[in-house]
N, C-alpha and C positions, 0 to 999 in steps of 0.2 A: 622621322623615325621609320624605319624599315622593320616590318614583321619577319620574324625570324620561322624559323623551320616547324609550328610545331603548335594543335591547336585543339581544343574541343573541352568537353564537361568531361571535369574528370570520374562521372560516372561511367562512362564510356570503357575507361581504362577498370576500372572497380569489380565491376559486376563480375559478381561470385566469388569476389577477393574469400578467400576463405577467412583471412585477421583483418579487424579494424583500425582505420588509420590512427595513425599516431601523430601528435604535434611532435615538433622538432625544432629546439631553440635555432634561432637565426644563424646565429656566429658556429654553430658546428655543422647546420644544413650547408651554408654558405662554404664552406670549408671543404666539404664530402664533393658538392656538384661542382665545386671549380677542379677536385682533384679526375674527378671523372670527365668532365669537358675536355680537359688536356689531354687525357686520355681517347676519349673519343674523338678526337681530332686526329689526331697520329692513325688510329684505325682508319677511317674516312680517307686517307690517303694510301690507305691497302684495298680501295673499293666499294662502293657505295652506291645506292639509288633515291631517288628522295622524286616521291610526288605530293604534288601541291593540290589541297583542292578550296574548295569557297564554306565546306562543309562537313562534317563527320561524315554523310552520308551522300553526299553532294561527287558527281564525278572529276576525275582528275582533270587540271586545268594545265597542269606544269610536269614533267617530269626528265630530272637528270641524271647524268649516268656517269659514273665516273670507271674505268675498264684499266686498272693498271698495267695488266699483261702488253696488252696493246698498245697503251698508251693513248686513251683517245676519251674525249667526254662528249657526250651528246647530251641537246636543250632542248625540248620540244617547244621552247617559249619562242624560239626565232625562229622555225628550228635550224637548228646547226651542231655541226661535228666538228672535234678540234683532236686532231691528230698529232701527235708530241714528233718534233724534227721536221713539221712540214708545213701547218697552218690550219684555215680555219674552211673549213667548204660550210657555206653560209644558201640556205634556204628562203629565207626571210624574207629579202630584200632590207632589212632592215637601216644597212647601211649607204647602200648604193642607190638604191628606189625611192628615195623618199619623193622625188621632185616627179612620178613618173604617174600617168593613168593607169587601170588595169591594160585598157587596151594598149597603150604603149608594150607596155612590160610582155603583152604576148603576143605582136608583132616581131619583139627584140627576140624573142623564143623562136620562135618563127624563122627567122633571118638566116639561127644556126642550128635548123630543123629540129626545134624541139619542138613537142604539142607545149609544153608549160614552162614555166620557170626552170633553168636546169638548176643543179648545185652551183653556186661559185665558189671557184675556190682560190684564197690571196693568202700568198706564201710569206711565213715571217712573219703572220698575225695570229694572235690567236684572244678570242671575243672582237671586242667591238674598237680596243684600244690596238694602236700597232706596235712594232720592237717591243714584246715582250717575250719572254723564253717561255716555253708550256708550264715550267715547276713556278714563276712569277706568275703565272693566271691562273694557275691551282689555289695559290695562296690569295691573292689579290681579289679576285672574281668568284670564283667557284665557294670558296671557304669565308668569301670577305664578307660583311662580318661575323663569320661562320656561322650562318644563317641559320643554319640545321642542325647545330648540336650547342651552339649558344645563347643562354636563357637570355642575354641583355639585348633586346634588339634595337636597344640607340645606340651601339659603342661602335664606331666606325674611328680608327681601324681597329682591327680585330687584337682581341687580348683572351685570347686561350684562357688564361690563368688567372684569369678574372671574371670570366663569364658570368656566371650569379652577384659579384658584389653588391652590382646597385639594391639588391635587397635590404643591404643595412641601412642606406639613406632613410632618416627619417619619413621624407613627403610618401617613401615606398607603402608604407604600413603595409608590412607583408607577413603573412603568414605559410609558413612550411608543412607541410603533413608527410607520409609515408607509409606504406604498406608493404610489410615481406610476405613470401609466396615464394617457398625455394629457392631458388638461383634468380627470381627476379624480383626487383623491388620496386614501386611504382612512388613517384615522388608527387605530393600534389603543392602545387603553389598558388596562391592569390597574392597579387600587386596593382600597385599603382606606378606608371612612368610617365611624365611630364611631357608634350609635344608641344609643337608651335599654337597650335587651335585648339589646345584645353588638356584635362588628363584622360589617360585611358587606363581603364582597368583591364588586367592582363590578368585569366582564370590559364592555368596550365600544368598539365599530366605529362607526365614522362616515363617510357619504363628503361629501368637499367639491368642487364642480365650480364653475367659474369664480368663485373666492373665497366659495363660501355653502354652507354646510351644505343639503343635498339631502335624505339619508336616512340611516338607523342604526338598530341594535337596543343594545341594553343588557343584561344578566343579572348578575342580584343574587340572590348567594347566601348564607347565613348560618343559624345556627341558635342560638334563641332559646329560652328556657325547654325545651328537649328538642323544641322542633318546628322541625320544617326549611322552613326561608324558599327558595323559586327562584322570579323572578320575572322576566317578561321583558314587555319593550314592542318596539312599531317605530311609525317613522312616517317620513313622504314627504312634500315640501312640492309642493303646486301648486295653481294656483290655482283653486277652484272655483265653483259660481253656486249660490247659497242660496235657495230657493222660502219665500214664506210661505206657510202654512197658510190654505187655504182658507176664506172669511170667513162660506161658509155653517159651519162647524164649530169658528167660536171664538163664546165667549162671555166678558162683563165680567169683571173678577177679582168684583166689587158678585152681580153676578145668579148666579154661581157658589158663592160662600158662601151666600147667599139659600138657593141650591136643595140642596144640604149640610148647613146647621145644619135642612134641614125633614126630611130623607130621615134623620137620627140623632136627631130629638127626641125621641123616646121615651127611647134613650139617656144622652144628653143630662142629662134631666132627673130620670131615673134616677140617674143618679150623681150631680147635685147634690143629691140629696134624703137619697142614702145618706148624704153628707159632713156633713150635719147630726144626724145621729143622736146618740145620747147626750147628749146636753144636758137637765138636769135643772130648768130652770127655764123659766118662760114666754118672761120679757124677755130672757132668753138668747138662748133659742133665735130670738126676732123681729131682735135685733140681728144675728143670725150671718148669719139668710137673707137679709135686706137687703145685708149684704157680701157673701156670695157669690155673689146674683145681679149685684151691681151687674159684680163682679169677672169675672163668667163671659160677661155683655151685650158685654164690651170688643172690637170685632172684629168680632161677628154679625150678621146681618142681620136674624133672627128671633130678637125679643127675649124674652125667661122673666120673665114679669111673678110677682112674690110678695105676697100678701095675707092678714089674717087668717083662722085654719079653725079654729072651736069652740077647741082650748085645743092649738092650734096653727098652723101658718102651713100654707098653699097654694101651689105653686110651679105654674105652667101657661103654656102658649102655645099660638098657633093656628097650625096647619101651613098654609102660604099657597097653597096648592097644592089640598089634601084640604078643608079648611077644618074638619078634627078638630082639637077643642081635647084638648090634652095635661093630666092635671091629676095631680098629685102630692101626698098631702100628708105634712106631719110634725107627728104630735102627741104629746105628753106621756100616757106611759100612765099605769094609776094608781100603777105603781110610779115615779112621777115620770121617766122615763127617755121621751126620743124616740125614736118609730121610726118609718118612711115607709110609706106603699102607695101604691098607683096607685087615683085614683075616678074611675068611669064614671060 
C-alpha cells in the first residue's frame, strides 16, 4: 500500500471551525468525495504543488510541481524536471548512479568541468520509465494512483471515480464527518485498509473549497512485525512556475555515462575480471570473457575490449579523459584455476 497525498488529526483542519462536525452516512459521503475526486483530478492538470512532509508540523521532505504553461514538472525527491516534447533532466543520479561511489560521481563531474553533479538530461524519457509521452506520465506517475487527491491509497491503477469506495467494504468500518464554513467544507474520515503486514488505521481531513479538494493531511497508523508504523503527509494545490535547469549545468544522458563508466574503470574492470576467476580451462575461460564483456559493453560509452594474454585472456580500456589504458588480466595458474591482477 502506498500513502496517498494527505495526512494529520483532523483537529488540525478544525480549530475554530465555527459549526460542529456532522456524521454523514457512508453511501452519500462516498458518493459526494468520489464526485469531487474526479473533479479535482481534472483541476490538478490545470496545475498544482503538493509537498510531502513526515508531519503536521514536521518540514517538507517531497515537493512537486506541476506548471502547465510550460509544460514541465518538477520532484525534489530525485530531484528532477520533466519538460513536455523533450524529456527528463534528472539530478538524482537515481537512475544512471546506482553502481557509482560518491567519489566516482565527482571525478565524472570533474571530467566535464563541473564542481558537482550536473543535470542529466535523456531525451524521450520522462520519470524513471522510458517511451512514454509527458501527458502518459502525467497520468501514469505524477497522478498514479492519484496520490494527492485520492482517498484510497491501495487502488493502483488509478480510478478517479472511485476513489473513496473502499469505504463501504465491511473490514473498512469507516466513519464520515463534515464540517461547512462558507465556501469550504472540511471532511473528516476514520478507516481501516488491510496491507500485507497487518491493518492500518487511516485518521484523515480534507478541505474542499468551491467543489475541489484544496488541502489535507492523512495519518496512518499500524503496527507490523512488532514495529510501529505513523506516518503522515500534507499537501496544498496551487498553481506553480517550474524553472529549467540552467543549460550551462546540464549535460547529455551519451556524454554523462561517457564520463562515469571512465571515473569507475578501474572498478569496473576489476569486477569483471574477478567474475571470471575459477575456470579451469583455457577455452573456458576465452568463451566466458567474450560473454561477459559483450554483456557488460550494453549501455556504455567506454567500451572493455578482451583479448588473448599468454594462457589467458586480457580485459582493458582507455579512460577518454586520462587517456590511461586500464588492463586486467585472467590466467590460468598452474594449478589449472584462474585468477586476475591488474598489469601496468
Amino acid at each position: 500500500m502506498r500513502a496517498v497525498g494527505v495526512l494529520a488529526a483532523a483537529a488540525c483542519l478544525m480549530a475554530g471551525a465555527p459549526a460542529a462536525a456532522e456524521p454523514v452516512p457512508l453511501d452519500s459521503a462516498v458518493g459526494q468525495l468520489n464526485a469531487i475526486c474526479v473533479a479535482s483530478r481534472a483541476a490538478f492538470l490545470e496545475g498544482g504543488t503538493v509537498r510531502l512532509r513526515n508531519g503536521p508540523a514536521k518540514p517538507v521532505v517531497q515537493t512537486q510541481r506541476y506548471d502547465p504553461v510550460r509544460g514541465r514538472v518538477s520532484d525534489t525527491g530525485w530531484p528532477s524536471v520533466m519538460q513536455r516534447g523533450l524529456g527528463t533532466f534528472d539530478r538524482s543520479g537515481f537512475v544512471l548512479d546506482a553502481r557509482l561511489r560518491q567519489s566516482q560521481i565527482e571525478q565524472a563531474a570533474r571530467y566535464l568541468g563541473h564542481a558537482r553533479r550536473p543535470w542529466v538530461l535523456t531525451k524521450g524519457q520522462f520519470g524513471v520509465i522510458p517511451s512514454r509521452s509527458f501527458r502518459q506520465y502525467l497520468r501514469t506517475d505524477l497522478l498514479a494512483p492519484d496520490r494527492f487527491i485520492d482517498l484510497d491509497s491501495s487502488t493502483v491503477p488509478a480510478q478517479p471515480q472511485r476513489c473513496a469506495s473502499h469505504l463501504l467494504e465491511p473490514a473498512a468500518l469507516a466513519t464520515v464527518d463534515k464540517v461547512m464554513d462558507g465556501n469550504t467544507t472540511t471532511w473528516i474520515l476514520d478507516y481501516m485498509l488491510d496491507d500485507v503486514g497487518g491493518r492500518v488505521r487511516v485518521r484523515s481531513s480534507v478541505q474542499v473549497r468551491d467543489g475541489l479538494l484544496r488541502e489535507g493531511f492523512t495519518q496512518l497508523r499500524s503496527k507490523r512485525l512488532g514495529v510501529d508504523v505513523n506516518n503522515y503527509a500534507k499537501w496544498v494545490y496551487q498553481r506553480p512556475k517550474v524553472a529549467r535547469p540552467a543549460a550551462s549545468r546540464v549535460v547529455g544522458q551519451r556524454r554523462w555515462i561517457r564520463a562515469t563508466d571512465a571515473a569507475a574503470l578501474v572498478t569496473d574492470i576489476r569486477y569483471l575480471a574477478g567474475s571470471l576467476e575459477g575456470r579451469h580451462t583455457l577455452s573456458g575461460l576465452q568463451t566466458a570473457a567474450r560473454r561477459a564483456v559483450q554483456a557488460a559493453n550494453r549501455g556504455h560509452e567506454v567500451k572493455i575490449a578482451v583479448s588473448r594474454w599468454r594462457s589467458g585472456v586480457l580485459l582493458s580500456a582507455r579512460n577518454p579523459y586520462t587517456r590511461e589504458v586500464v588492463r586486467f588480466a585472467v590466467v590460468l595458474e598452474p594449478t589449472r584455476t584462474a585468477v586476475s591482477r591488474r598489469i601496468r
